[in-house]
Residue frames as a rotation matrix with the C-alpha (Angstrom) as fourth column:
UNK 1
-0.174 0.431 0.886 1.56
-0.342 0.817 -0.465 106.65
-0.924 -0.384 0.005 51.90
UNK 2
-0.932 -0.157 -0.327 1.21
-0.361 0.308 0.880 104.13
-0.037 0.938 -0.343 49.34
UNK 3
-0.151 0.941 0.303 -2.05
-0.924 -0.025 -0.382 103.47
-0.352 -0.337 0.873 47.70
UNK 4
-0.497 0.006 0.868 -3.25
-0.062 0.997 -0.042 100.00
-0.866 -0.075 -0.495 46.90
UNK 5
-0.247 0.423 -0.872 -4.28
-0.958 -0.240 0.155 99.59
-0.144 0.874 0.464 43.24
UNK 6
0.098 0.174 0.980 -5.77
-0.431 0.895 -0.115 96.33
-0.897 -0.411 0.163 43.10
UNK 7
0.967 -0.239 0.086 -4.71
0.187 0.444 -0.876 95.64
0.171 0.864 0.474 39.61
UNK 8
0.444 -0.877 -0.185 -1.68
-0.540 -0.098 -0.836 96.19
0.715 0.471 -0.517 39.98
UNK 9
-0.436 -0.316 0.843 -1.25
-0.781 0.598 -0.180 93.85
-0.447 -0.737 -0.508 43.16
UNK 10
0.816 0.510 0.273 -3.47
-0.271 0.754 -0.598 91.31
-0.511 0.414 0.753 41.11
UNK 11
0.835 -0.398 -0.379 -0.84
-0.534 -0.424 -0.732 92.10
0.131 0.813 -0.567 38.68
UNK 12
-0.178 -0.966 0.188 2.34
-0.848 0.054 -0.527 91.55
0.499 -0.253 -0.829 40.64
UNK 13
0.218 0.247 0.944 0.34
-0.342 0.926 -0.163 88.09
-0.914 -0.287 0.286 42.15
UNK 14
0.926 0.365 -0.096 0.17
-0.169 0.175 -0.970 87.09
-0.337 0.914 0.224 38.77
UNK 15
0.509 -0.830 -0.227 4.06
-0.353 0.040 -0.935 87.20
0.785 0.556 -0.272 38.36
UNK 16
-0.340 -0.683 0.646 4.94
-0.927 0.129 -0.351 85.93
0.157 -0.719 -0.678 41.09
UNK 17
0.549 0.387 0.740 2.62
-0.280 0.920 -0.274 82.57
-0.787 -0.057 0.614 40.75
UNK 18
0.869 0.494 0.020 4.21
-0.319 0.590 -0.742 82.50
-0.379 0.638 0.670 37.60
UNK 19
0.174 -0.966 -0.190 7.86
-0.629 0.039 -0.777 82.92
0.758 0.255 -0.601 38.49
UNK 20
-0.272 -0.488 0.829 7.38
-0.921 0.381 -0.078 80.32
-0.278 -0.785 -0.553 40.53
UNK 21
0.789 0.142 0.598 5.44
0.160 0.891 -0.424 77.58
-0.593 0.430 0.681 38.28
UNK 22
0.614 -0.748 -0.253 8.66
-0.465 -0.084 -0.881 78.49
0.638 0.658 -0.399 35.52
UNK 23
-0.288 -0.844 0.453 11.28
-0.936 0.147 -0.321 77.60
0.204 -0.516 -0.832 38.33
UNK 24
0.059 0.252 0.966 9.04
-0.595 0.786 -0.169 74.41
-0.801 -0.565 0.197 39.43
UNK 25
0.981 0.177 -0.076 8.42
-0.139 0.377 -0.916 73.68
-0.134 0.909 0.395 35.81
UNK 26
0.601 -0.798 -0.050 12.67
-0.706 -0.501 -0.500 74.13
0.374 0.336 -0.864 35.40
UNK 27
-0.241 -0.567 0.788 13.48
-0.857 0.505 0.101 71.91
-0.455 -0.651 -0.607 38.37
UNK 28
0.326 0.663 0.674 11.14
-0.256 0.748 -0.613 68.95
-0.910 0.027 0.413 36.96
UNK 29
0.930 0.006 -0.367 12.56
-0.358 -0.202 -0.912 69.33
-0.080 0.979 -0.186 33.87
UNK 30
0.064 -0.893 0.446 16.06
-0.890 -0.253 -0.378 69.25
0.451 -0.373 -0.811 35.07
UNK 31
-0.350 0.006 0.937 15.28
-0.469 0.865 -0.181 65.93
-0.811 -0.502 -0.300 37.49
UNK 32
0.879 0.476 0.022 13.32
-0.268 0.533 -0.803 64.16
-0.394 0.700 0.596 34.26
UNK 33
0.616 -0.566 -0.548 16.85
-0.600 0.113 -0.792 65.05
0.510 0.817 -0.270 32.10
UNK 34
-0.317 -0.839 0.443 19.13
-0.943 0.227 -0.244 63.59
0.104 -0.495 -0.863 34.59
UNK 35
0.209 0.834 0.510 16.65
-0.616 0.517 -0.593 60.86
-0.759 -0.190 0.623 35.20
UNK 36
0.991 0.069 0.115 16.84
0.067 0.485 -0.872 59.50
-0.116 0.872 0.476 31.53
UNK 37
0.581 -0.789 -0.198 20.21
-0.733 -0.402 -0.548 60.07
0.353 0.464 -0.812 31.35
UNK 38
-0.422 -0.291 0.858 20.89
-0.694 0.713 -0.100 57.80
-0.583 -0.638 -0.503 34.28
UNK 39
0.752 0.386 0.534 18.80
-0.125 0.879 -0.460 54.81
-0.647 0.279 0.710 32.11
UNK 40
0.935 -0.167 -0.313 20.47
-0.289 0.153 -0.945 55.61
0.206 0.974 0.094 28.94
UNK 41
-0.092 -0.943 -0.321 24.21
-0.542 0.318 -0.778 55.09
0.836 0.102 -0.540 30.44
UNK 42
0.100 -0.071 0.992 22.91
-0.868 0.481 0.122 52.56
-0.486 -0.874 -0.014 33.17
UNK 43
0.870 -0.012 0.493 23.13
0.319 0.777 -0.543 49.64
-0.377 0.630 0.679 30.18
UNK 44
0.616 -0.785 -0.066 26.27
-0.199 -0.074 -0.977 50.51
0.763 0.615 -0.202 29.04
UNK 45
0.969 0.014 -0.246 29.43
0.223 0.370 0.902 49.15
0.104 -0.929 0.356 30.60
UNK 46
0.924 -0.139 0.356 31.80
-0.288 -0.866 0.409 51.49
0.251 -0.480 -0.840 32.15
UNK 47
-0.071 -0.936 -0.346 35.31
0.385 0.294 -0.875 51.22
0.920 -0.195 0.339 33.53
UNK 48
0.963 0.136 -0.235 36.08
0.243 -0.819 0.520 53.08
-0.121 -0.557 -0.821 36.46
UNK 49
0.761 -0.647 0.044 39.27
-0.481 -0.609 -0.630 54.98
0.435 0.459 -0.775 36.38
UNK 50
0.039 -0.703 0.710 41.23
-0.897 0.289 0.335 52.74
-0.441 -0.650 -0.619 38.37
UNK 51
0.649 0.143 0.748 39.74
0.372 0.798 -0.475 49.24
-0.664 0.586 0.464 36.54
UNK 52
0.999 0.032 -0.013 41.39
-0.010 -0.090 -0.996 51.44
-0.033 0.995 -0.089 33.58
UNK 53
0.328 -0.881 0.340 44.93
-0.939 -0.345 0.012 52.32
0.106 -0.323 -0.940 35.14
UNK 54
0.118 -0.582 0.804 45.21
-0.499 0.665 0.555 48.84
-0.858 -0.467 -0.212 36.33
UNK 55
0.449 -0.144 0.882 44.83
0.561 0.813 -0.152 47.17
-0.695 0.563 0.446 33.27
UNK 56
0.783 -0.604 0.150 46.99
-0.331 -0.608 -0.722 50.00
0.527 0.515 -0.676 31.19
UNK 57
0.476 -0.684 0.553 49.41
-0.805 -0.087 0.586 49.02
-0.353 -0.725 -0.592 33.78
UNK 58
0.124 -0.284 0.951 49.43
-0.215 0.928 0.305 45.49
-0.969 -0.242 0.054 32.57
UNK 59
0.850 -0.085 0.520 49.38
0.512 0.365 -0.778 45.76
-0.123 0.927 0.353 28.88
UNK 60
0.668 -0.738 -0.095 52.64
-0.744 -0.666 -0.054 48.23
-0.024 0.107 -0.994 29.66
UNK 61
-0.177 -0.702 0.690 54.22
-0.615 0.627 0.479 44.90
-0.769 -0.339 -0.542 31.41
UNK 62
0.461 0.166 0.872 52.96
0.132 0.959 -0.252 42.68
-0.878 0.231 0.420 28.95
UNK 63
0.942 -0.336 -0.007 54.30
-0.253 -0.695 -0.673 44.95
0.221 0.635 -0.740 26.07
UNK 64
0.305 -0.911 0.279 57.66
-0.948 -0.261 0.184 45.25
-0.095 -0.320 -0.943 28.02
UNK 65
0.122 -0.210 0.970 58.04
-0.211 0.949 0.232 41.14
-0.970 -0.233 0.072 28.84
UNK 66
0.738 0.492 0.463 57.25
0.368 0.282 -0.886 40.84
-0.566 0.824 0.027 24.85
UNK 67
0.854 -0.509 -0.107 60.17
-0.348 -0.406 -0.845 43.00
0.387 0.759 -0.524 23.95
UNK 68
-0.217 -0.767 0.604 62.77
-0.868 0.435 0.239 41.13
-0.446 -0.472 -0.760 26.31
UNK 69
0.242 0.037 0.970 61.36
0.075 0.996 -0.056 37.90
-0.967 0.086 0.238 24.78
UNK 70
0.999 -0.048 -0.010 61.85
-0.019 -0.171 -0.985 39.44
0.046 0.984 -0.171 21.19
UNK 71
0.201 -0.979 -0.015 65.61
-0.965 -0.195 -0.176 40.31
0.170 0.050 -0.984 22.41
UNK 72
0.272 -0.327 0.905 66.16
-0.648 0.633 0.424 37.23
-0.711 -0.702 -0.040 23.63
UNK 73
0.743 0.221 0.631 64.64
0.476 0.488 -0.732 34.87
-0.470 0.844 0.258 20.63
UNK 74
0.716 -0.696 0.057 67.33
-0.581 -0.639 -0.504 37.79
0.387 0.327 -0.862 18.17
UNK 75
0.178 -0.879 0.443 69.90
-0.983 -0.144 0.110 36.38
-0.033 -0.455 -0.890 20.57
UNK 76
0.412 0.144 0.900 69.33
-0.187 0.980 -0.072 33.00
-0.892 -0.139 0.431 20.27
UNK 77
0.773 -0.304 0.556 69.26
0.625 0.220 -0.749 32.62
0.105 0.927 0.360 16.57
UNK 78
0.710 -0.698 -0.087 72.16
-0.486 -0.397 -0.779 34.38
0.510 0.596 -0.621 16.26
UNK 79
-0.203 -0.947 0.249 73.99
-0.976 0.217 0.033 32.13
-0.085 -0.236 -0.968 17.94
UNK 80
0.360 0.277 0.891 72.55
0.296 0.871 -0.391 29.12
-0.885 0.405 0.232 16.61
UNK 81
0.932 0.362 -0.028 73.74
0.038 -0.173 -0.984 30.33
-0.361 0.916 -0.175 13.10
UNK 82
0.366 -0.928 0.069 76.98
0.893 0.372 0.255 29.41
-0.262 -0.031 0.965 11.86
């Protein structure tokens, strides 16, 4: 049989209130950072990853259309030139 030492159950209360205000204290901490984080990059303005693709998509074509109009213009003046 085990005997009850009341310090040492005072003892083991005592760590256990206090491995549980650390973990409460941890979580709060944890929601607070995420919290402020969400303010600090809610004012800033984002893409999303598609907004980005689509418009990479279009400076590719506009890029491309720009080098057919560059051949072209090349082709012109050289045959305008005697």
């Amino acid at each position: 049989m085990q005997s009850q030492n009341p310090l040492i159950a005072d003892f083991v209360k005592l760590a256990n209130s206090a491995a549980g205000t650390f973990a409460g204290m941890t979580r709060e901490a944890r929601e607070a950072a995420r919290e402020r984080a969400k303010e600090a990059f809610g004012g800033m303005d984002f893409v999303t990853r598609e907004e980005f693709d689509t418009v990479k998509a279009m400076a590719a074509k506009a890029r491309e259309e720009a080098e057919d109009l560059k051949a072209r213009v090349l082709a012109l003046e050289a045959k305008s030139k005697p």
